[in-house]
C-alpha positions as CSV (number, residue, x, y, z in Angstrom):
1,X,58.2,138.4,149.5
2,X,55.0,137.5,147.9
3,X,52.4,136.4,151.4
4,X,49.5,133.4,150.2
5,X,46.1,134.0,151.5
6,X,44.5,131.3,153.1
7,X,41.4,131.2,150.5
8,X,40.5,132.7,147.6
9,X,38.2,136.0,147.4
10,X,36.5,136.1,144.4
11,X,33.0,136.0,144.4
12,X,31.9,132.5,143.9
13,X,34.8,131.3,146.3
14,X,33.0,133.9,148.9
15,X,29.3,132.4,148.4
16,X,30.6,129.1,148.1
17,X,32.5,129.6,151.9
18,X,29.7,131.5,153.3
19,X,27.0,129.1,152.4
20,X,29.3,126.5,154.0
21,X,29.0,128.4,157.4
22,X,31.6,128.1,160.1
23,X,32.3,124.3,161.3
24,X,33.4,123.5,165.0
25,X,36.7,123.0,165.4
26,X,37.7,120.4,167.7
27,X,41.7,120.8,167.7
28,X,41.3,122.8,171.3
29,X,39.6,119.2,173.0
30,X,42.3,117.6,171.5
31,X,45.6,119.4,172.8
32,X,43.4,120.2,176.1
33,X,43.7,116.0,176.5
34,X,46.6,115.3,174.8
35,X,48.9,118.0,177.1
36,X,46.8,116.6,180.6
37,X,47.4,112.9,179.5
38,X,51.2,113.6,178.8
39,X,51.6,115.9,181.9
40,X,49.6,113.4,184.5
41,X,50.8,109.9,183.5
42,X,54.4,111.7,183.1
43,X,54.0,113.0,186.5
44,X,53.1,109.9,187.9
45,X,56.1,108.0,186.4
46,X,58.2,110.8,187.3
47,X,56.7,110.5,191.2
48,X,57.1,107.1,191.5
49,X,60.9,106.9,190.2
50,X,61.6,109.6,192.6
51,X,60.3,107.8,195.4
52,X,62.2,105.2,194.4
53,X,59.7,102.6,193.4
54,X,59.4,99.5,191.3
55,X,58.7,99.6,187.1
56,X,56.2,97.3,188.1
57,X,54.1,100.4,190.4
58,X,54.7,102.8,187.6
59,X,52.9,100.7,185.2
60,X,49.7,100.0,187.6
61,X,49.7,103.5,188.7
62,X,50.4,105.2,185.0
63,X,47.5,102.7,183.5
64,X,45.2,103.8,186.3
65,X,45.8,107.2,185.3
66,X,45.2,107.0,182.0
67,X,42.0,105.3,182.4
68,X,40.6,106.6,185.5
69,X,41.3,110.2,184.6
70,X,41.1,110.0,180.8
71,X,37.0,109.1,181.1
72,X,36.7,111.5,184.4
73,X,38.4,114.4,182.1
74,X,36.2,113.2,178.9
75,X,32.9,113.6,181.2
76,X,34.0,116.9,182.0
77,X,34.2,118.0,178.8
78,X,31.4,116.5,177.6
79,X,29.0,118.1,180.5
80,X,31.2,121.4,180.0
81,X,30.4,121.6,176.3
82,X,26.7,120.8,176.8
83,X,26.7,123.6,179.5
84,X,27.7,125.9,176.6
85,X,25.1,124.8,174.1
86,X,22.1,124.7,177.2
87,X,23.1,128.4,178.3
88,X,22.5,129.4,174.2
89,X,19.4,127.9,174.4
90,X,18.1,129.8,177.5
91,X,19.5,133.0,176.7
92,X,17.7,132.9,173.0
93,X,14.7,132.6,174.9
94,X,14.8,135.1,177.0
95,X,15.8,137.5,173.9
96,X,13.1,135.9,172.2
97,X,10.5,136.8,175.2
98,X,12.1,140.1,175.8
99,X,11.8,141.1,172.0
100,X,7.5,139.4,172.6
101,X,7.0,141.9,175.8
102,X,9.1,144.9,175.1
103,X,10.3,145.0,171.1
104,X,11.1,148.8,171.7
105,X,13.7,148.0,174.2
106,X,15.0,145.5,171.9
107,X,15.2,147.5,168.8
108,X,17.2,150.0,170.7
109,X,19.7,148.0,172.0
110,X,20.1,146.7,168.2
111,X,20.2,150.8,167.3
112,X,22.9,151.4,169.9
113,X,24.8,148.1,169.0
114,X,25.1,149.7,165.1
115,X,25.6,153.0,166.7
116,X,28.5,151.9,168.4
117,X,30.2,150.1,165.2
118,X,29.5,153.7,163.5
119,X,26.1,153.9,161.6
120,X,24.7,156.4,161.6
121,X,21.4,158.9,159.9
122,X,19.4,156.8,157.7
123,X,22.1,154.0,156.8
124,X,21.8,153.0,160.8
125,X,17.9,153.2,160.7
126,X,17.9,151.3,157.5
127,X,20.2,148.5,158.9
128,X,18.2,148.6,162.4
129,X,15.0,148.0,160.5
130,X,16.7,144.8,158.1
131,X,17.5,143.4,161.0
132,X,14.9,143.4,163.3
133,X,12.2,142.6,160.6
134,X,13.3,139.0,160.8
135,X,13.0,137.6,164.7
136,X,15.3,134.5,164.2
137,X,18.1,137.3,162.6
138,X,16.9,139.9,165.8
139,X,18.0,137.2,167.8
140,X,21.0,136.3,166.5
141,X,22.6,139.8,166.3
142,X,22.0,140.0,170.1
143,X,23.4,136.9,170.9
144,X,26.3,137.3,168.8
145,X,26.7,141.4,169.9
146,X,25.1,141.3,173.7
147,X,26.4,138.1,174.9
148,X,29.5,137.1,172.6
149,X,27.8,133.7,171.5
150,X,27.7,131.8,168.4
151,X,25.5,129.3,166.7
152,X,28.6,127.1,165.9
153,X,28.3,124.2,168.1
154,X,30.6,121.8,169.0
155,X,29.3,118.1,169.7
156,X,29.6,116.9,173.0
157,X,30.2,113.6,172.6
158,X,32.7,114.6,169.7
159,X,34.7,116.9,171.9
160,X,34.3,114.2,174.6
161,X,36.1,111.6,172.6
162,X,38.3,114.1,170.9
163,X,39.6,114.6,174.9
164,X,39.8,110.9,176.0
165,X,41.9,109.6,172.4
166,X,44.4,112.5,172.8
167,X,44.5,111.4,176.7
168,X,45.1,107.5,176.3
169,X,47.4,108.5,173.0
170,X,49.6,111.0,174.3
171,X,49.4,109.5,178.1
172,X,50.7,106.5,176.9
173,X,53.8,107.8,175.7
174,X,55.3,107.9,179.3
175,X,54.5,104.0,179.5
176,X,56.3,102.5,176.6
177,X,60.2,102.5,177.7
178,X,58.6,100.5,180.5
179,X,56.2,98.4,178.7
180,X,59.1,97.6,176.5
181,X,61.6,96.8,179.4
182,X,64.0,99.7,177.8
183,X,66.6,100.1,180.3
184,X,67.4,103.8,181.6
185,X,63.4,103.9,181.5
186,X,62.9,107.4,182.8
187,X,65.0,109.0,180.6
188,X,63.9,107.4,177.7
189,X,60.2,108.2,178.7
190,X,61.6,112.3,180.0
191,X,62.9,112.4,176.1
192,X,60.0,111.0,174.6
193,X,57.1,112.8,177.0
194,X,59.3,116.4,176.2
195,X,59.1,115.2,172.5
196,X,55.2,114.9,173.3
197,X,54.7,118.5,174.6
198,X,56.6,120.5,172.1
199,X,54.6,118.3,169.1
200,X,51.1,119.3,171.0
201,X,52.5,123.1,171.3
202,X,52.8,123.3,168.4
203,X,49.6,122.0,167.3
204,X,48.0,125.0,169.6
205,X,49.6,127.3,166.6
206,X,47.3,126.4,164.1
207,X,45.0,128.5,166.3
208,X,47.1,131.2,168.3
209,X,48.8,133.8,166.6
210,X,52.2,132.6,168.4
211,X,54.6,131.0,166.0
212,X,54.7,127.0,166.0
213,X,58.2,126.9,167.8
214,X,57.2,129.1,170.8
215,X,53.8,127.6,171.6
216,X,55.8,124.1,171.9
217,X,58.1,125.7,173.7
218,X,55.7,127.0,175.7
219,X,54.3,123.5,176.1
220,X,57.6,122.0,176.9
221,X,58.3,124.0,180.0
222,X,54.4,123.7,181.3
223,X,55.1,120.0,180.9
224,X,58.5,119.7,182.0
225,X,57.8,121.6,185.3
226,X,54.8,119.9,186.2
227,X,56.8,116.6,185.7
228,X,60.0,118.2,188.0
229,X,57.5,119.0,190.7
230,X,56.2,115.6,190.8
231,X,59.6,114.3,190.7
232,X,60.5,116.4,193.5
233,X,57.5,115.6,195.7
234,X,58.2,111.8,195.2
235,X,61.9,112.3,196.6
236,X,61.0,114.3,199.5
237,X,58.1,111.8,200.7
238,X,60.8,108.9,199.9
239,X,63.1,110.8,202.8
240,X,60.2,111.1,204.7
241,X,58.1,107.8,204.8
């Protein structure tokens, strides 16, 4: 069986890709609020049947939900994501003062970095001196090799908005049997919420090496277990109140 590569690898397909750079990828913010919007409103649909209430409270409490927490879970993301890009910011200064007060230390740690991926003799002295004859380059090495960071940023008001959509979208779901007077409302929302989590697992695939099928299976039983506790916790407070 003949495999397809992703992208092509001759050279002018290489420089064309490379001078392209890496792009944020914002498929993470998305299944992050699409599984949380699903799982919470579902949960709160699934509560609220087992307690034995009204459509009428599942729709107040299930568009609560998806409002109140879509924006507090978009918030989060957005300060979480301009944490990330304010702790790259301090750290590349303190590389950039360390490699002011002490640029022995600093060229070391780039010798012992290249020392570690196997240079060696000349070839690592040679590639120790490229990089370090260029600051912003110094810089990046150790960022990348010391502290595992990367100059591909993702926007935080992006990835904020990329969270709240795939909230109110996939939170909805839940809603609609209701919204639409269906009768046998649960189960039609149970069917369509389960159909909700396999779909966003197996989205996750496109960046996991699991295959498409397990990640939404995966998904599905995450989902469908954090529904059934809900569920449960609704039927025992209904004995108990």
């Amino acid at each position: 069986m003949r495999l397809e590569l992703e992208h092509e690898h001759s050279p002018e397909a290489i420089s064309a890709r490379l001078a392209d750079g890496p792009r944020p990828s914002y498929i993470r913010d998305w299944v992050y609020g699409g599984i949380d919007g699903a799982v919470t409103t579902f949960a709160v649909v699934a509560g609220v049947v087992g307690a034995d209430l009204s459509a009428r409270v599942i729709l107040i409490l299930g568009l609560a939900n998806l409002l109140a927490d879509g924006y507090s879970m978009a918030a989060g993301n957005y300060s979480a994501t301009k944490t990330e890009i304010d702790e790259y910011r301090r750290i590349t200064e303190i590389e950039r003062r360390h490699i002011a007060l002490d640029p022995g230390g600093e060229r070391e740690e780039i010798r012992q970095i290249l020392l570690a991926k196997g240079l060696t003799g000349e070839v690592l002295e040679s590639a120790v001196d490229a990089i370090t004859d260029d600051v912003e380059r110094w810089i990046d090495t150790m960022l990348t090799e010391e502290y595992g960071l990367t100059r591909v940023w993702r926007s935080p008001l992006a990835a904020a908005l990329f969270t709240f959509a795939a909230f109110l979208i996939c939170g909805a779901v839940p809603l609609l049997p209701y919204l639409a007077g269906v009768a046998h409302g649960f189960a039609a929302a149970a069917a369509m919420t389960g159909a909700v989590f396999f779909v966003i697992g197996s989205l996750k695939s496109l960046w996991t090496p699991a295959p498409w099928w397990r990640s939404g299976l995966e998904t599905f039983a995450i989902g469908s277990s954090a529904a059934a506790a809900a569920y449960l916790v609704g039927y025992i407070l209904k004995s108990m109140v």
